[in-house]
C-alpha positions in Angstrom: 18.9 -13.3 -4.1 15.2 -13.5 -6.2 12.6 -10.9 -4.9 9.4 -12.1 -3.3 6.6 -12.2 -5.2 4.1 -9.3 -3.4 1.1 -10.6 -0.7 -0.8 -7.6 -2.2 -2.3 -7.2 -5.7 -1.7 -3.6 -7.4 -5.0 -3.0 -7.4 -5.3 -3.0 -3.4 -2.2 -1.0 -2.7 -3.6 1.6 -4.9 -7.2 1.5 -3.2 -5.2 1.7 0.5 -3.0 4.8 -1.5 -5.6 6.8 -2.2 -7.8 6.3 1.1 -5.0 7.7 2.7 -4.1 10.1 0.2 -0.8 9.1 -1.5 -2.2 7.8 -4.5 -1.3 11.3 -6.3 2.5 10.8 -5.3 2.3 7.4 -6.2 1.2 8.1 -9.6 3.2 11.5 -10.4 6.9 10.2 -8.6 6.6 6.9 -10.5 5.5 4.1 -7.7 5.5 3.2 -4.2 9.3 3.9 -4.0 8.9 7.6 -3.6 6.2 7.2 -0.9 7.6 8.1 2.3 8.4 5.4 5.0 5.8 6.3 7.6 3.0 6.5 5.0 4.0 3.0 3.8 4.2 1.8 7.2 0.5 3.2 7.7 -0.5 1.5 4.4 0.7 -1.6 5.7 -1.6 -0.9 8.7 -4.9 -0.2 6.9 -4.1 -3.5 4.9 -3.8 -5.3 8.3 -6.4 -4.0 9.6 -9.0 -4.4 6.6 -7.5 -8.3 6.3 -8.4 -8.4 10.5 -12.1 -7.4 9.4 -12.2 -9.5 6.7 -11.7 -12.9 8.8 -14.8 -11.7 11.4 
C-alpha cells in the first residue's frame, strides 16, 4: 500500500513542535517518530485549531 503524501509541510509541524516544546526531541531522537503519542495527538490539535482561525 503507497503512503499518503502529508496535509502538513515540514516547516509547520516543526513551528507546532517547538510551541509546544518537542521540537528538541524531534531534532535530537531523529523525527516525529520518537515523539510520544499524546504530544502528537496535541500537535494535531494546535494545527486544527490554528487552520479553525485561519478560515475566520
Amino acid at each position: 500500500m503507497a503512503r499518503r503524501r502529508g496535509v502538513m509541510s515540514d516547516r509547520l509541524k516543526m513551528e507546532l513542535a517547538e510551541e509546544l516544546g518537542v521540537a528538541d526531541i524531534v531534532r535530537r531522537e531523529g523525527g516525529f517518530g520518537s515523539v510520544s503519542s499524546r504530544n502528537c495527538g496535541n500537535l494535531v490539535r494546535l494545527a486544527i485549531e490554528r487552520a479553525e482561525r485561519s478560515l475566520i
